[in-house]
C-alpha positions in Angstrom: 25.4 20.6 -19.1 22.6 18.4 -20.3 21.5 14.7 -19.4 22.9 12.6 -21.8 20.6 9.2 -22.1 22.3 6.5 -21.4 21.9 4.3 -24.5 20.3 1.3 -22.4 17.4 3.7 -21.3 17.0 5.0 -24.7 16.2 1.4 -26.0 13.8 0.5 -23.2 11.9 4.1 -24.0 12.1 3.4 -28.0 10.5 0.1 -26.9 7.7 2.0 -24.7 7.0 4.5 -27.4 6.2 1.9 -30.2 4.5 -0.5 -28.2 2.4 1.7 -25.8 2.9 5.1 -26.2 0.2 6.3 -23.8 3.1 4.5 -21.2 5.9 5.9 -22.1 4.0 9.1 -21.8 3.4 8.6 -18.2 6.8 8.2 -16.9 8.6 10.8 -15.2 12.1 12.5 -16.1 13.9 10.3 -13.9 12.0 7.7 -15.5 12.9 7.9 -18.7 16.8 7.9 -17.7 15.9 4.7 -15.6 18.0 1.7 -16.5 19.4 -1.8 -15.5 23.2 -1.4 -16.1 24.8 -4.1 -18.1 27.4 -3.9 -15.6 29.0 -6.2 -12.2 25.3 -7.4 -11.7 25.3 -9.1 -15.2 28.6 -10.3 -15.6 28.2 -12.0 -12.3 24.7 -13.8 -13.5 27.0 -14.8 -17.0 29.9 -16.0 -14.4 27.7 -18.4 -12.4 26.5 -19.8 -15.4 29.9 -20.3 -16.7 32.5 -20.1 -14.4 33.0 -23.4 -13.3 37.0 -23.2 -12.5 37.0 -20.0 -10.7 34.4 -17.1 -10.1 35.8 -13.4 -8.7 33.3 -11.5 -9.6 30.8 -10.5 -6.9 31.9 -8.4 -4.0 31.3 -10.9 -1.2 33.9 -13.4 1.1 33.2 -16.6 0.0 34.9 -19.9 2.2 33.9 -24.1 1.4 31.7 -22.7 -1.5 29.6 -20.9 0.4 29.1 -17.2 2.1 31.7 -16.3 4.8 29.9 -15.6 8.0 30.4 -15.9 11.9 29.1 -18.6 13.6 27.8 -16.1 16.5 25.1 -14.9 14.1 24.5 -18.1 12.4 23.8 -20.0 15.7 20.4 -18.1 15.4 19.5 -19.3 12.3 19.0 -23.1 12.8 17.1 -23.8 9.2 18.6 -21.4 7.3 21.5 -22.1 5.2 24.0 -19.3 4.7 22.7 -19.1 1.3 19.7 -18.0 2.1 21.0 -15.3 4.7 24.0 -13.8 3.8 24.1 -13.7 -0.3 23.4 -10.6 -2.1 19.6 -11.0 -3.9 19.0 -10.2 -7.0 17.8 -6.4 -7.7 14.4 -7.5 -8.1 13.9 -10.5 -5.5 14.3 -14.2 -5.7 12.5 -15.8 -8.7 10.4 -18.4 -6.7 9.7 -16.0 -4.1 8.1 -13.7 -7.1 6.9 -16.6 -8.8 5.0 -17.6 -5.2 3.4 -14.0 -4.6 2.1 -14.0 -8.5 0.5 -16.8 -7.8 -1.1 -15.7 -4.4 -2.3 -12.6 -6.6 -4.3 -15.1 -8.7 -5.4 -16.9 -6.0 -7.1 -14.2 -4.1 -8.5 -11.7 -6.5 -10.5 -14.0 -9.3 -10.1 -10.9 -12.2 -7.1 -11.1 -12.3 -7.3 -14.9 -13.9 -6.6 -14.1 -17.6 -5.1 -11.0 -17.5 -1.8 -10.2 -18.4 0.0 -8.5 -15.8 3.5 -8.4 -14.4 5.6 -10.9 -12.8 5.7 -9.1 -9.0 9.1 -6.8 -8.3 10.6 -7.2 -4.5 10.8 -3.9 -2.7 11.9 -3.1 1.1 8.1 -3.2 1.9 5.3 -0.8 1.0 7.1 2.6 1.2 9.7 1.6 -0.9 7.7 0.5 -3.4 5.7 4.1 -2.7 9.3 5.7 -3.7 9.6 3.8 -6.6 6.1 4.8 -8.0 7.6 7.9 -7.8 11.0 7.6 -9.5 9.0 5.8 -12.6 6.0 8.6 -12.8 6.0 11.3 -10.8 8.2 14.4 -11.7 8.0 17.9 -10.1 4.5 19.1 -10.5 2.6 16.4 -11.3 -0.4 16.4 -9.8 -1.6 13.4 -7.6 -5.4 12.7 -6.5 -6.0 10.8 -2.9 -8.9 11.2 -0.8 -8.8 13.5 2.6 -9.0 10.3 4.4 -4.6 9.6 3.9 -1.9 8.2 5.6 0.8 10.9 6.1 3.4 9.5 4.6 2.5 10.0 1.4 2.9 13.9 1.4 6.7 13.2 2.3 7.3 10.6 -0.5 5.7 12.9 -2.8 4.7 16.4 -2.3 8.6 16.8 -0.4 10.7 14.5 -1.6 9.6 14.9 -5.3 7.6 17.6 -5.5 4.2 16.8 -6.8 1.2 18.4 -6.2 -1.1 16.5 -4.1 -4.8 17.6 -4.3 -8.1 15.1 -2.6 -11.6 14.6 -2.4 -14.4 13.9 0.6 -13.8 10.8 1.4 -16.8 9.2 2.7 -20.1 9.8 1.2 -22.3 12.7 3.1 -25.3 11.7 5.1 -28.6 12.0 3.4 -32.0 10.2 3.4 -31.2 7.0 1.9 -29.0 6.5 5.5 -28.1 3.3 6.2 -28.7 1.3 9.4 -25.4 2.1 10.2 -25.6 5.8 10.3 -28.9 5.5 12.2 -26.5 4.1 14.8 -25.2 7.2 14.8 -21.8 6.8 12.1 -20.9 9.4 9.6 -21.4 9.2 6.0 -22.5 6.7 3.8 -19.5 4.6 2.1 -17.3 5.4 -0.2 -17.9 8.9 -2.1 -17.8 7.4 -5.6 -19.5 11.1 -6.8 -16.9 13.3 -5.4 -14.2 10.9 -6.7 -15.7 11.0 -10.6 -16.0 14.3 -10.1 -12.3 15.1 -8.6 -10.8 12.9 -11.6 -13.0 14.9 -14.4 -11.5 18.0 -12.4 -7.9 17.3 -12.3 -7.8 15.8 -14.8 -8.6 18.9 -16.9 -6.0 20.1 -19.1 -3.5 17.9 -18.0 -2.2 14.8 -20.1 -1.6 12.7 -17.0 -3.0 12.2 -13.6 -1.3 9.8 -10.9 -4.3 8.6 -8.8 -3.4 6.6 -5.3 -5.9 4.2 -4.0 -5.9 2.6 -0.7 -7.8 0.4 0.5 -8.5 -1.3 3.4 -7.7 2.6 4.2 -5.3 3.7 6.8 -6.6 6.0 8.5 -10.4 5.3 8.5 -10.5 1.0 7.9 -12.9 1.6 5.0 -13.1 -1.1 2.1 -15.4 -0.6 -0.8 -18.7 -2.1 -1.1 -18.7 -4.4 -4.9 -20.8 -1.8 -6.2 -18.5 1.2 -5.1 -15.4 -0.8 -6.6 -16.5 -1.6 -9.6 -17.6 2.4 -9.8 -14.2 3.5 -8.6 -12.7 1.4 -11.8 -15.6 2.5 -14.2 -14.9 6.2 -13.4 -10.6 5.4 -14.0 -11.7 3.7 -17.3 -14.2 6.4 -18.4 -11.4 9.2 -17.8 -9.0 7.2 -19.9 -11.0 6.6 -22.3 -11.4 10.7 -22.5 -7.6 10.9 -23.2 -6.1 11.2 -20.0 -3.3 8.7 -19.3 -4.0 7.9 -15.6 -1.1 5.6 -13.6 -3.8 4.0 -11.0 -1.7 3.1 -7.7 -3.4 0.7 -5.6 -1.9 0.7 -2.0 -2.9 -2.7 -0.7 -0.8 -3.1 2.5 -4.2 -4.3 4.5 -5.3 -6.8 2.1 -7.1 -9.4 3.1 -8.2 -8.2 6.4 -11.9 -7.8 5.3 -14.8 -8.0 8.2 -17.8 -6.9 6.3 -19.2 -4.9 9.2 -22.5 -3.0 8.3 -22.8 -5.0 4.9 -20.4 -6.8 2.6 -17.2 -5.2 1.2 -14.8 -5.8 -1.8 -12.7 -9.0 -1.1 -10.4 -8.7 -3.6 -8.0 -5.6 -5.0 -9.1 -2.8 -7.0 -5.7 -3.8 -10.1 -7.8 -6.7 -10.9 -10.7 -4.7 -11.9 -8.1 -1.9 -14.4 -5.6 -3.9 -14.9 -6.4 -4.6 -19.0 -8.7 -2.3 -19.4 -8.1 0.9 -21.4 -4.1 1.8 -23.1 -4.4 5.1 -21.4 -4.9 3.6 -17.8 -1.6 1.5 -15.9 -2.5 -0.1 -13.1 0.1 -0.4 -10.4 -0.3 -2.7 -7.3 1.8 -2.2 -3.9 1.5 -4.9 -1.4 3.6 -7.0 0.8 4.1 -9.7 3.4 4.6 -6.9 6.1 0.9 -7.0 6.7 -0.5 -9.6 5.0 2.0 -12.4 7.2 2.3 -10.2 10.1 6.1 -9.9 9.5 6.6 -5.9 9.9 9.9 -5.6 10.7 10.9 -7.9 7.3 10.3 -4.9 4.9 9.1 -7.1 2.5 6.8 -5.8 0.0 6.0 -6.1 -3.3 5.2 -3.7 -6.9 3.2 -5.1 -9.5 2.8 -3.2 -13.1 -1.2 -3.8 -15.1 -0.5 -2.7 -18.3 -3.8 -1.4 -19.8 -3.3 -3.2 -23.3 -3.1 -7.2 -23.1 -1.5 -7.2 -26.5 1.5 -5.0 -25.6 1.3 -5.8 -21.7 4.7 -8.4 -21.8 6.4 -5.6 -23.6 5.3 -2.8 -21.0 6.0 -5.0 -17.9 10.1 -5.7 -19.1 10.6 -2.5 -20.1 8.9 -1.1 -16.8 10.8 -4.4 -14.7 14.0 -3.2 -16.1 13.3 0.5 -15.3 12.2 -0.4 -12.1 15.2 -2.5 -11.4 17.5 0.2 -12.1 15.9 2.8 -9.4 16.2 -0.3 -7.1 20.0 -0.8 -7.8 20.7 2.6 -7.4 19.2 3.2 -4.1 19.6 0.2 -1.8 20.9 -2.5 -4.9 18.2 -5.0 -3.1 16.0 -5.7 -0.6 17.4 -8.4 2.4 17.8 -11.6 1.0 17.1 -13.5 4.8 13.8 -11.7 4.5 12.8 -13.1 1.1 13.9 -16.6 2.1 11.9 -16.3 5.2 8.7 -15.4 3.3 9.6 -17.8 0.6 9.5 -20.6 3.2 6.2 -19.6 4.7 4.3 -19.2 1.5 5.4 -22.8 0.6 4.3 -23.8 4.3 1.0 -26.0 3.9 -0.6 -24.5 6.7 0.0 -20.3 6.0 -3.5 -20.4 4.7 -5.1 -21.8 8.5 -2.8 -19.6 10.2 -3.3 -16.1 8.8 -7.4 -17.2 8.7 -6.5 -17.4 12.8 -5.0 -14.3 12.9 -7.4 -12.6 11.0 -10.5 -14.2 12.8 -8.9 -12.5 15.9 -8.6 -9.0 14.4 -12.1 -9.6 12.9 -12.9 -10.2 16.6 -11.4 -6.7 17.8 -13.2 -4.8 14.9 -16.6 -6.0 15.6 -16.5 -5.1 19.3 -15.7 -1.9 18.8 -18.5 -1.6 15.8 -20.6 -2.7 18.9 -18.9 -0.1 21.0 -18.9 3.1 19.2 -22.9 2.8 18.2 -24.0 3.1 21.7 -25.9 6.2 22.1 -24.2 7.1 25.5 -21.2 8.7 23.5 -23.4 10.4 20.3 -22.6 14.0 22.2 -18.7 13.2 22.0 -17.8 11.4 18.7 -19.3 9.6 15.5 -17.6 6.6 14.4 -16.7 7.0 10.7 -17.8 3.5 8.4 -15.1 0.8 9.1 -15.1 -2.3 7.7 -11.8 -3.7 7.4 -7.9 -3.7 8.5 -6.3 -2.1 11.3 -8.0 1.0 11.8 -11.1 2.9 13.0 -11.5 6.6 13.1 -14.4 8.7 14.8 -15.1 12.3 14.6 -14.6 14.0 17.8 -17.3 17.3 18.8 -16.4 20.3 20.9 -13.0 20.0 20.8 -9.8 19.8 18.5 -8.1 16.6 18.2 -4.8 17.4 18.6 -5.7 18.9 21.9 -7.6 16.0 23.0 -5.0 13.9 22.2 -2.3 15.4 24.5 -5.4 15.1 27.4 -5.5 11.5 26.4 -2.0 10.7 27.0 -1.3 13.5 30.4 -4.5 12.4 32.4 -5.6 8.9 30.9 -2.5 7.3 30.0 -4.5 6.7 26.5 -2.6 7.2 23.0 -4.2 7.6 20.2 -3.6 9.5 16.8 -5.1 12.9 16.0 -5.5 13.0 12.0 -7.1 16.0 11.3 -8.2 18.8 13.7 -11.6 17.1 14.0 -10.8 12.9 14.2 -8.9 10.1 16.3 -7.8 7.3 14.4 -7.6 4.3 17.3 -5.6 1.3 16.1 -8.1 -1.6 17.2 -5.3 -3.9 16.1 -2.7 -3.5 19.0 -6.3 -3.6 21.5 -7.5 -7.1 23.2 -11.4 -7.4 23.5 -11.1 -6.4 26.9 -10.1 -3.4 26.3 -12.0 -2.2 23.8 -14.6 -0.7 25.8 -12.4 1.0 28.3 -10.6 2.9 26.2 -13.8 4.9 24.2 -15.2 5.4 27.6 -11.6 7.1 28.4 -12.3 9.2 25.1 -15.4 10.1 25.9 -14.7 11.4 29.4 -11.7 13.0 28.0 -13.9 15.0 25.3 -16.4 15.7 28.6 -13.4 16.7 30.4 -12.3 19.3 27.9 -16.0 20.8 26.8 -16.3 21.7 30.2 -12.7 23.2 31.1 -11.9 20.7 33.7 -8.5 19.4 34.0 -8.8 16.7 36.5 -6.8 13.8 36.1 -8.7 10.3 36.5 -6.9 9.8 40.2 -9.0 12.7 41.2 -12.4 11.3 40.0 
């Protein structure tokens, strides 16, 4: 038997069709049956405005006005008032905790001042919000463009959970005799392949009414950030193929923002939605982002989506409609995110001094990176790896010779006592965030010796040295 529409989702698509059609366009199946029930959630929001005598309406043990809960697990909380623990939160996050991150948004990426963008929807950190990309735009086949350079994770939350097709591009840039000083230290490629991008978008793009294009930067695996130049060409290149006819939902994964170290020349300081956010009807910008990263607060899944409507005039419409769609995949897979987490980062955004302390923080990442910059250009190890261009976050990958990574790898861990990640069957991503200074050089001389090790056939383990 057919889907029938529910009646709220038929509204919110009516409302999509007339204001921006090329939007409504872009939304999956399940995206189009997406809705925010009129249901418990907003008779209890009516109830606490007007119950005054008596409210039974939302499913949790109330005692003195407040939250039941056991003093065992509040004696760890000793600013926290049960209110802020133990309630429910609402499907998309706490206002001011959404009202605090919009205005971080503004704060650190100047285009965005004067656009008209959407007030920023709580998910349980980055991969949630991934998964809700997903249950808004992506249907089975849908094709989705990344670069070779890509975190994992994404092939399960799209390609096998949803399953989308997901095709890439080179991406760095290939040598060639405009090489910086940074590849005559012996680093591969050049930057950012902005070519093989524009020319990946014109190709996927063909004969297909929508393309879903994922953008992540500071990158996980390889640390890259964008020059200015290459960013700006990146959102050119979007705007150009929207402007062919394509509608294009842009996805900008920014879970490393703000971790910028300009190494080898300046990068992009701000994120790629406040360069297409506004800029062509065809082309909705979507930014992903969170406190996981950015407040060094992993384990508080707390992350955020963020909807750039293309077309300023219609952009308030898009953003309810898509808030309301978006709030209906959220209540139907984990109803909300943890409200203790949301108060926490609440709290620290309104803390005077969050700005010092993540500028500390980052100083000491910034640290790490540029020692092993220093590191991986020595000429001593140009017969075992290149260092691919890193500039930013918490990751560096190199290109091992001779040898397959995975291979190497397992050497690593049996007969150094060294872990590392094999990507690909040629590179090593090394996490330079979880390294001190100290041991920054050790470790790439363990590489090295490793990769030595296995060109030659020789199995000894460093106690035999």
């Amino acid at each position: 038997m057919a889907f029938k529409t529910n009646p709220l989702a038929q509204q919110l698509n009516e409302r999509l069709e007339q204001t921006a059609p090329a939007v409504s366009g872009m939304l999956s199946p399940l995206g189009r049956r997406l809705y925010f029930p009129k249901g418990i959630l907003s008779q209890t929001a009516e109830a606490k405005q007007k119950a005054q005598r008596f409210n039974a309406t939302i499913g949790i043990a109330t005692e003195r006005g407040g939250p039941m809960y056991l003093p065992s697990m509040h004696r760890h909380l000793t600013d926290i008032a049960p209110a802020d623990a133990y309630n429910y939160a609402p499907p998309a996050g706490r206002q001011t905790l959404r009202e605090h991150w919009r205005e971080k948004l503004l704060a650190e990426n100047p285009s965005l001042r004067g656009a008209s963008f959407g007030l920023p929807i709580v998910t349980s950190a980055l991969t949630h919000g991934l998964s809700l990309v997903g249950d808004l735009f992506v249907g089975e086949g849908d094709r989705i463009l990344l670069p070779d350079q890509l975190w994992g994770n994404y092939r399960l939350t799209y390609e096998v959970r949803l399953g989308a097709e997901i095709v890439t591009y080179p991406f760095y840039a290939s040598q060639g005799s405009d090489a910086s000083a940074a590849e005559a230290a012996g680093f591969a490629g050049r930057g950012f392949n902005v070519d093989g991008f524009r020319a990946a978008l014109a190709e996927h793009a063909e004969g297909r009414d929508k393309l879903i294009v994922l953008l992540n930067f500071p990158n996980n695996p390889t640390g890259y950030m964008p020059t200015p130049a290459e960013g700006r060409a990146i959102a050119d290149a979007l705007a150009a193929q929207a402007a062919c006819g394509t509608r294009i939902v842009a996805v900008t994964d920014d879970a490393y923002f703000g971790l910028f170290y300009h190494l080898g020349g300046e990068s992009m300081t701000e994120s790629l939605f406040g360069l297409l956010a506004g800029r062509h009807p065809n082309l909705l910008a979507v930014k992903l982002d969170g406190a996981t990263k950015e407040l060094f607060v992993w384990g508080l899944r707390c992350g955020f989506v963020t909807f750039g409507p293309g077309d300023p005039a219609t952009a308030d419409a898009v953003c309810e409609a898509l808030d309301a769609k978006c709030r209906g995949a959220i209540r139907g897979a984990i109803s909300n995110s943890p409200m203790l987490s949301q108060a926490l980062v609440e709290r620290a955004l309104e803390t005077s001094s969050i700005a010092d302390e993540r500028k500390e923080k980052a100083e000491t990442l910034r640290a790490r990176a540029a020692r092993v910059y220093e590191v991986v250009a020595r000429p001593a190890f140009r017969e075992s790896f290149d260092p691919y261009p890193f500039n930013s976050g918490y990751f560096m990958c190199v290109r091992v010779k001779g040898v397959d990574a995975e291979r190497l790898r397992l050497h690593l861990l049996d007969h150094h006592q060294v872990g590392l990640i094999a990507t690909s069957p040629t590179d090593i991503r090394v996490a330079f965030s979880c390294l001190e200074l100290e041991q920054v050089e050790p470790l790439f001389e363990a590489l090295d010796q490793a990769i030595r090790e296995l060109r030659s056939g020789s199995q000894r383990i460093a106690g035999d040295r």
